[in-house]
C-alpha atoms as a printed R data frame, in Angstrom:
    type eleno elety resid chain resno       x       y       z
1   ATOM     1    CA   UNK     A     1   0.000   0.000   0.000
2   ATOM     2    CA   UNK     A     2   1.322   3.634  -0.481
3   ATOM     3    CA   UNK     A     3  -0.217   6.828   0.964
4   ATOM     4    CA   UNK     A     4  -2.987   8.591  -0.917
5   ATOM     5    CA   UNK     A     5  -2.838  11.840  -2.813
6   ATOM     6    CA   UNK     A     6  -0.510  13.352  -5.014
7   ATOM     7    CA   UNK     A     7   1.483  14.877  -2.723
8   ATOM     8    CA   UNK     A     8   2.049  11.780  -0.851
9   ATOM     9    CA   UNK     A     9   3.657  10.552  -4.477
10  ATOM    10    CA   UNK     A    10   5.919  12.625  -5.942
11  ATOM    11    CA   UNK     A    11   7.119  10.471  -8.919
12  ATOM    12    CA   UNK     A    12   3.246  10.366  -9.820
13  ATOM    13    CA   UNK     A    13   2.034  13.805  -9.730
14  ATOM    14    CA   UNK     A    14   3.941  15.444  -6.892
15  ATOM    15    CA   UNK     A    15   3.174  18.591  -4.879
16  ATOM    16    CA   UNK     A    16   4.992  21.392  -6.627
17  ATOM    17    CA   UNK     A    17   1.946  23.297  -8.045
18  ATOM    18    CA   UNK     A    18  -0.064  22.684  -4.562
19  ATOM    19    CA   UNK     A    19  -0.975  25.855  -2.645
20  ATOM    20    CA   UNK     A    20  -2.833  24.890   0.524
21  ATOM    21    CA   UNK     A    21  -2.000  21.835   2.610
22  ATOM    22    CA   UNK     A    22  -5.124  19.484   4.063
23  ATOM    23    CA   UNK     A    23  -5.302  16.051   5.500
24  ATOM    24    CA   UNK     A    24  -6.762  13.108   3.979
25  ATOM    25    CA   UNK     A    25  -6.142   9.485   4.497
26  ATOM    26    CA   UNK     A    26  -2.968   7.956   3.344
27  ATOM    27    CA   UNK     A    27  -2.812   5.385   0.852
28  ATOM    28    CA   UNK     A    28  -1.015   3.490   3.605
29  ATOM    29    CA   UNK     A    29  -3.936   3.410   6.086
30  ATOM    30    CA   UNK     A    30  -2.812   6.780   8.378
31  ATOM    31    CA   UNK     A    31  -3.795  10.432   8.034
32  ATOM    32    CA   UNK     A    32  -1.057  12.398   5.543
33  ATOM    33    CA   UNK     A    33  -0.936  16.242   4.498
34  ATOM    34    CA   UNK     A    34  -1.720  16.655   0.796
35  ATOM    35    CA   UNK     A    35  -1.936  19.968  -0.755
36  ATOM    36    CA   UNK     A    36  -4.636  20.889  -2.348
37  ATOM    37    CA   UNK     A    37  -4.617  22.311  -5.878
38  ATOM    38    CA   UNK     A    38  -4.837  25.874  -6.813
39  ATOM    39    CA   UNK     A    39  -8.563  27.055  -8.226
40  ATOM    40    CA   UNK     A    40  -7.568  26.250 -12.302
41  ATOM    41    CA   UNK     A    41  -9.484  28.709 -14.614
42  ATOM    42    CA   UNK     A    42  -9.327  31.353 -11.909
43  ATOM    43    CA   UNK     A    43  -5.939  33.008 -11.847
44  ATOM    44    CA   UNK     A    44  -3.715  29.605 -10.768
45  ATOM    45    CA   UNK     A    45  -0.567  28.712 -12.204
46  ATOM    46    CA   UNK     A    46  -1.605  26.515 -14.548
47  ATOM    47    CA   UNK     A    47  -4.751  27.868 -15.552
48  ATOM    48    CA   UNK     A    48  -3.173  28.622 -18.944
49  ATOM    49    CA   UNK     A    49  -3.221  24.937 -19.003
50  ATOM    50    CA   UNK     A    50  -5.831  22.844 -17.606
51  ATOM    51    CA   UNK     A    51  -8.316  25.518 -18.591
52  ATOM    52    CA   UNK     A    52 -12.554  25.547 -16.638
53  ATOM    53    CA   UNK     A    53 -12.367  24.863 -12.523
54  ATOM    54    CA   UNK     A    54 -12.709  21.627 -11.871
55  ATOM    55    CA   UNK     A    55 -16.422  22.535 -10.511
56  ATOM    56    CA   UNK     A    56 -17.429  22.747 -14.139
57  ATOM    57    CA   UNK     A    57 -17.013  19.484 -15.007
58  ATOM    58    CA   UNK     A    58 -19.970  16.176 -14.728
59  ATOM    59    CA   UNK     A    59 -17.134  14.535 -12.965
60  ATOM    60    CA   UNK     A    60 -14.096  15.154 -10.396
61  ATOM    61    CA   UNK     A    61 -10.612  13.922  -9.701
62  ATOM    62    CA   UNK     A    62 -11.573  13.311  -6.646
63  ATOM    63    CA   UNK     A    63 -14.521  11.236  -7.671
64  ATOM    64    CA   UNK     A    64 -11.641   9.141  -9.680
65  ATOM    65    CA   UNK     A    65  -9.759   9.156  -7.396
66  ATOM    66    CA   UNK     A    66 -12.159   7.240  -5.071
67  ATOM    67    CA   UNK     A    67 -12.186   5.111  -7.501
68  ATOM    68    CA   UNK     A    68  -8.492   3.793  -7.506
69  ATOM    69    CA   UNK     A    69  -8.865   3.328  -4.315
70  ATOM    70    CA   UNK     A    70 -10.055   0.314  -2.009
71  ATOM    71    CA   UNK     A    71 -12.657   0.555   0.713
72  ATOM    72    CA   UNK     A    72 -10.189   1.531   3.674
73  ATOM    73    CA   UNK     A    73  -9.314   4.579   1.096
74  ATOM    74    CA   UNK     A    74  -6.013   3.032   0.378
75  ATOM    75    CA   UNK     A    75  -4.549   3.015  -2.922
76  ATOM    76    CA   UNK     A    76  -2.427  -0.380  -4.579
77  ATOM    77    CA   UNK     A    77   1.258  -0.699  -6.570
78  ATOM    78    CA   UNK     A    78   0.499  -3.145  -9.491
79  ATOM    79    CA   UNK     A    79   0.847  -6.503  -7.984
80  ATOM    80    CA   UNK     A    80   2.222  -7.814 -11.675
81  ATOM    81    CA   UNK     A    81   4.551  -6.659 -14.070
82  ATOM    82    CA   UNK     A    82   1.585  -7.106 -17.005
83  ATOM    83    CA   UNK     A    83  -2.175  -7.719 -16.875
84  ATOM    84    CA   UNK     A    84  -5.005  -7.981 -19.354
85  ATOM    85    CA   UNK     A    85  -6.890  -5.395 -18.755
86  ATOM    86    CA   UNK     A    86  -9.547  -5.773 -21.917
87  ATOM    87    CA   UNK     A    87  -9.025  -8.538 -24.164
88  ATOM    88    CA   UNK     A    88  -6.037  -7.967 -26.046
89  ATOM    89    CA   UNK     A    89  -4.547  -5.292 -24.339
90  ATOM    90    CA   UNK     A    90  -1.239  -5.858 -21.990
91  ATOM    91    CA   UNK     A    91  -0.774  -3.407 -19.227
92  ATOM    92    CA   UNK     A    92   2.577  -3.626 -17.247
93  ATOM    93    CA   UNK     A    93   5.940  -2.198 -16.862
94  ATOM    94    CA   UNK     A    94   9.591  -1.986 -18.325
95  ATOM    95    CA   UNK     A    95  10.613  -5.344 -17.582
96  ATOM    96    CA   UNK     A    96   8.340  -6.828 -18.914
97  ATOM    97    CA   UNK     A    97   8.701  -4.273 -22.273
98  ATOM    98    CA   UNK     A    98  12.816  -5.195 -22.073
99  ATOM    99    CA   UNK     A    99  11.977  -9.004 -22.431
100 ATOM   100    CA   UNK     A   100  11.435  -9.802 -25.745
101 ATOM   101    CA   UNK     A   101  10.608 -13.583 -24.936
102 ATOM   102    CA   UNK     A   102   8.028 -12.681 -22.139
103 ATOM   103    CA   UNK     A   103   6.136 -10.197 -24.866
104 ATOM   104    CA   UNK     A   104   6.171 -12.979 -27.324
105 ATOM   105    CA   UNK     A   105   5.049 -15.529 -25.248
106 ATOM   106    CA   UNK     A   106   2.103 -12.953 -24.378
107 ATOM   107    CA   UNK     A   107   1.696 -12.759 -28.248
108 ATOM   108    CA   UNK     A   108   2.571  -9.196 -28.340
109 ATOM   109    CA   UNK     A   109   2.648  -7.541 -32.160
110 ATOM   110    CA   UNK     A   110   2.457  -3.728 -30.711
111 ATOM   111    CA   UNK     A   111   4.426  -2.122 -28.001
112 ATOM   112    CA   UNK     A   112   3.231   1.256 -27.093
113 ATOM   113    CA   UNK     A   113   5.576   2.863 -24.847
114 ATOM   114    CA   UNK     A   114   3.907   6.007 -22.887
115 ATOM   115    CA   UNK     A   115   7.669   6.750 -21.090
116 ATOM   116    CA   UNK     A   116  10.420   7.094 -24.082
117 ATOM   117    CA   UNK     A   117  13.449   8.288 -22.676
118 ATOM   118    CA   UNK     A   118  16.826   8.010 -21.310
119 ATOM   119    CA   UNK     A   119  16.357   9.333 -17.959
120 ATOM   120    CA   UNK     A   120  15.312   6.956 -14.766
121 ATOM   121    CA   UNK     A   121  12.011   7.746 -15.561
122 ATOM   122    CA   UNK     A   122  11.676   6.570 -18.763
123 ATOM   123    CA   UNK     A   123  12.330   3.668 -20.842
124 ATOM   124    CA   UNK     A   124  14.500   3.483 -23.084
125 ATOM   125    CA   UNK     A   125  13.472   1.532 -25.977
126 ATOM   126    CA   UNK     A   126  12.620   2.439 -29.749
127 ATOM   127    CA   UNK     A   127  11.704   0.898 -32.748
128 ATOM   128    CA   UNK     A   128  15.459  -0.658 -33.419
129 ATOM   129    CA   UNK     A   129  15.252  -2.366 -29.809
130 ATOM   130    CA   UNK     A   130  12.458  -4.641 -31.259
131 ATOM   131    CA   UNK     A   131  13.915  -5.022 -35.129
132 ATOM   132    CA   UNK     A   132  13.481  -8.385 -36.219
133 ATOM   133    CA   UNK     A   133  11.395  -9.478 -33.850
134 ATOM   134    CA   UNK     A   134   7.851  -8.544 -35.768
135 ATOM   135    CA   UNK     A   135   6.877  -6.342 -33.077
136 ATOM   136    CA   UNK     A   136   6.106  -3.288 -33.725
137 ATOM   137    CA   UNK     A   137   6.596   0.177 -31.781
138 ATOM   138    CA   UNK     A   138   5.030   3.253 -31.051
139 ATOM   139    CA   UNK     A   139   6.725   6.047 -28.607
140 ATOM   140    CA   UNK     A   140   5.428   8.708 -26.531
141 ATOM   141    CA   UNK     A   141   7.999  11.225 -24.649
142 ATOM   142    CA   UNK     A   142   5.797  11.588 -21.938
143 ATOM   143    CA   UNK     A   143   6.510  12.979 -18.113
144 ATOM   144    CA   UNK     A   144   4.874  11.341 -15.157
145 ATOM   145    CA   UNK     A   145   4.406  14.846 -13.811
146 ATOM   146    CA   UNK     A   146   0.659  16.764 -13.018
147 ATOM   147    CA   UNK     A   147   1.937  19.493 -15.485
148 ATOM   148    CA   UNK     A   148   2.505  17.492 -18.345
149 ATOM   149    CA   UNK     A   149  -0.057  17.765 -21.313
150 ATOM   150    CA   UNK     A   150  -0.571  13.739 -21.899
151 ATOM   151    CA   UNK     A   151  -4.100  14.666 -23.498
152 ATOM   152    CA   UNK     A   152  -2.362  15.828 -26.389
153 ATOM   153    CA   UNK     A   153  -1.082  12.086 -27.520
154 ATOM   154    CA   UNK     A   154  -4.810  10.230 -26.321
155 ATOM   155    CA   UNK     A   155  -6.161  10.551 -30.669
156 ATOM   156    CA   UNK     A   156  -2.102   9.306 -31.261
157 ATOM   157    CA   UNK     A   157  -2.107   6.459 -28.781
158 ATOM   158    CA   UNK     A   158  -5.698   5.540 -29.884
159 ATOM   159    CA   UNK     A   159  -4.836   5.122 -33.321
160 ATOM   160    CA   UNK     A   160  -2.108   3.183 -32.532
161 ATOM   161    CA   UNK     A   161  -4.015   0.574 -30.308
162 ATOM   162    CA   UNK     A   162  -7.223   0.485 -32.621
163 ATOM   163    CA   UNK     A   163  -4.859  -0.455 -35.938
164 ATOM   164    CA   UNK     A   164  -3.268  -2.935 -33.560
165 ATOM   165    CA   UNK     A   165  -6.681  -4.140 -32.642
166 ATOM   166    CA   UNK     A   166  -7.425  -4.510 -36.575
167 ATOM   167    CA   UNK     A   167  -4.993  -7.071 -37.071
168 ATOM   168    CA   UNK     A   168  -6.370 -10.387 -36.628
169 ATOM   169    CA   UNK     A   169  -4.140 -11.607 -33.848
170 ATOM   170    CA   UNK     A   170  -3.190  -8.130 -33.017
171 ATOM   171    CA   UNK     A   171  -1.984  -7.850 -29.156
172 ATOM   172    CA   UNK     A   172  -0.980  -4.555 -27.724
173 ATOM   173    CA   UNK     A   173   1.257  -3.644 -24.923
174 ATOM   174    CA   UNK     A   174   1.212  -0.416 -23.194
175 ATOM   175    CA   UNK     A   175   3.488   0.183 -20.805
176 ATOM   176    CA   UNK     A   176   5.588   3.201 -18.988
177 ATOM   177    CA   UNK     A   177   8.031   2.760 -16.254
178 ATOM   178    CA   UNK     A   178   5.785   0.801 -13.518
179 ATOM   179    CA   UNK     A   179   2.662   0.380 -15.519
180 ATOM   180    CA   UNK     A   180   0.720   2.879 -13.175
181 ATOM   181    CA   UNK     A   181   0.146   6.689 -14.351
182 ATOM   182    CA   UNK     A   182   1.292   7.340 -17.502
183 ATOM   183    CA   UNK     A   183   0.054   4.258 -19.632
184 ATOM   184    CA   UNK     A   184  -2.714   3.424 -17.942
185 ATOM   185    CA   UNK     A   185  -4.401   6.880 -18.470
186 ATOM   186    CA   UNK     A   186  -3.539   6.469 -21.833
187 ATOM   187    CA   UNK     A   187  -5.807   3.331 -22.051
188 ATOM   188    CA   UNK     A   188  -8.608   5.027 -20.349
189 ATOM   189    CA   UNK     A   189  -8.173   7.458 -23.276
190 ATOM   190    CA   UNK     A   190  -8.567   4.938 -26.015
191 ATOM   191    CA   UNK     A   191 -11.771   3.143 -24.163
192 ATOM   192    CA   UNK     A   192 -13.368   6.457 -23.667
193 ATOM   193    CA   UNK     A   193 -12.659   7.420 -27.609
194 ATOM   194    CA   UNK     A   194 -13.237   4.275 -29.433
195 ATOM   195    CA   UNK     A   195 -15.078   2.355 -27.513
196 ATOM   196    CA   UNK     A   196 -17.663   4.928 -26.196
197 ATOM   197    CA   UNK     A   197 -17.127   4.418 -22.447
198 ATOM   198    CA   UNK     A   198 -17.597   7.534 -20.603
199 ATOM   199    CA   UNK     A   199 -14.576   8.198 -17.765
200 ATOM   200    CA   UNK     A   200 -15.337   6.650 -14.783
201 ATOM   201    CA   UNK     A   201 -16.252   3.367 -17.067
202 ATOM   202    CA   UNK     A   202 -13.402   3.304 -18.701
203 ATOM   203    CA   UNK     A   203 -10.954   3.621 -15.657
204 ATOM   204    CA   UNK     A   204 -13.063   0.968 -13.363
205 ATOM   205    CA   UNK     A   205 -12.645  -1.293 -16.254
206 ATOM   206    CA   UNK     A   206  -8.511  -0.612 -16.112
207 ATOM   207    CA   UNK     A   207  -8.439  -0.892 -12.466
208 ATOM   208    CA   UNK     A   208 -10.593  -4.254 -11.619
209 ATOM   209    CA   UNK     A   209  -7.798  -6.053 -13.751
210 ATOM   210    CA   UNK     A   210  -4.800  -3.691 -12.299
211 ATOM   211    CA   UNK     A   211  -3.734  -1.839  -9.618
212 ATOM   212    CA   UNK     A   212  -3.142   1.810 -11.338
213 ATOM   213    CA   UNK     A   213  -2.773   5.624 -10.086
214 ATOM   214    CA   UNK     A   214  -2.602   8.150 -12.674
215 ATOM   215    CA   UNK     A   215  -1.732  11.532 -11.138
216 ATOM   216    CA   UNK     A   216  -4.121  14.520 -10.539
217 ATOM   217    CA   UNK     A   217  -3.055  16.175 -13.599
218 ATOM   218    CA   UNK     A   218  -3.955  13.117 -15.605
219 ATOM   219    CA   UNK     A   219  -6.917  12.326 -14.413
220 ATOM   220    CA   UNK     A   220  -7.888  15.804 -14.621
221 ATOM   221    CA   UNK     A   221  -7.494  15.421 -18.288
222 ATOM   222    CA   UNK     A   222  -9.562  12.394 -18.506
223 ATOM   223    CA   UNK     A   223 -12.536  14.377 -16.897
224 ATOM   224    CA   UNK     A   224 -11.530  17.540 -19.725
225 ATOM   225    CA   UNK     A   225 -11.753  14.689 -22.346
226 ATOM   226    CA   UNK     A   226 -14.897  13.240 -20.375
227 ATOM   227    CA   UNK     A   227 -16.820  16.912 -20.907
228 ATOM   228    CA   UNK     A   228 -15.368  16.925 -24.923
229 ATOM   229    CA   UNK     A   229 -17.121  13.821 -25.670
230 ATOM   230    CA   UNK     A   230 -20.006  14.990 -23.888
231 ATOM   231    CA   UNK     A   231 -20.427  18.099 -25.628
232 ATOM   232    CA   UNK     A   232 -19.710  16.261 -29.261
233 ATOM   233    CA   UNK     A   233 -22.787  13.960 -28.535
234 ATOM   234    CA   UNK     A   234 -20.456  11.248 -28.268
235 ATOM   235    CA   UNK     A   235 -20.890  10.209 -24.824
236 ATOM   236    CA   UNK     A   236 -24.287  10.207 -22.818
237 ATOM   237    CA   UNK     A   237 -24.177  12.963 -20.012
């Protein structure tokens, strides 16, 4: 178990942009500060950004946040390096992404990796690391940080895991460093955009097969993406 709240995580969301500290239950079973977030759309930092106050939306990060969580208001690390969350579609971590016999004994054809990089919080794979193997690779440069603009690859990430889909025996793995923020909210994405499931649908269905905790920022954007579809007549409000 690890302590809830972004503060309380500071590889997955952190508490840089936080303005005033509360309490809330930790995600390992005691009471922990968290910060709370400054009021977006209304003068905060990253209004610029994340654009309406979260007020405006059908649905909150907290409400997702709820959730990820279990009943004691505790929050999971993924108890596997890969799962199945829908059929055909691997969500794990970088082992599992480094080992080509593991992915092929999954029957992997796709890799999509939501952390390319060099750093410690990335991966560093590409599309030689998997030459000659008949897998093929997609990359996303993507920071596991509240502040980064993930929503901008979910129509890039979607593609790539609905032509994956296409193929007959298509299998697709999505992965980041631990298989918990980045890639996962990317999947959420591609439920909510091609297979019609509004938000809180899409990340239940992520989360009864895997223990995942996309950061505030993230899951912010999956309620922003929530109130797009919404608006398009896409999703039911």
């Amino acid at each position: 178990m690890v302590p809830a709240g972004p503060a309380a995580r500071a590889g997955h969301g952190g508490s840089a942009q936080r303005a005033v500290a509360v309490t809330e239950r930790g995600r390992g079973g005691s009471a922990r500060p968290r910060a709370a977030a400054p009021r977006e759309g209304g003068g905060g930092p990253l209004g610029w950004l994340w654009g309406p106050a979260m007020s405006d939306y059908r649905i909150s990060v907290e409400e997702l946040n709820d959730l990820l969580a279990n009943g004691s208001g505790c929050y999971s690390l993924p108890s596997a390096h890969s799962n199945e969350v829908v059929p055909r579609i691997h969500l794990g971590n970088a082992f599992i992404a480094k080992n080509i016999t593991r992915l092929q004994r999954l029957g992997i054809t796709h890799v999509l990796n939501a952390a390319e990089g060099k750093s410690f919080m990335h991966v560093n794979t590409n599309a030689e690391f998997y030459e000659g193997t008949g897998i093929r690779y997609h990359g996303i440069k993507a920071n596991d940080t509240q502040e980064f603009n993930l929503s901008r690859y979910f129509e890039e990430a979607a593609d790539f895991i609905e032509k994956a889909l296409s193929q007959k025996d298509g299998q697709v793995f999505v992965h980041c460093r631990e298989g918990y923020s980045r890639s996962p909210t990317l999947v959420i994405a591609y439920l909510m955009l091609r297979q019609n499931m509004d938000v809180k649908s899409a990340l239940c269905t992520v989360r009864q097969k895997r223990e995942i905790g996309p950061n505030d920022g993230f899951l912010r954007q999956l309620c922003q993406l929530n109130e797009q579809l919404v608006k398009e007549g896409k999703l039911k409000p």
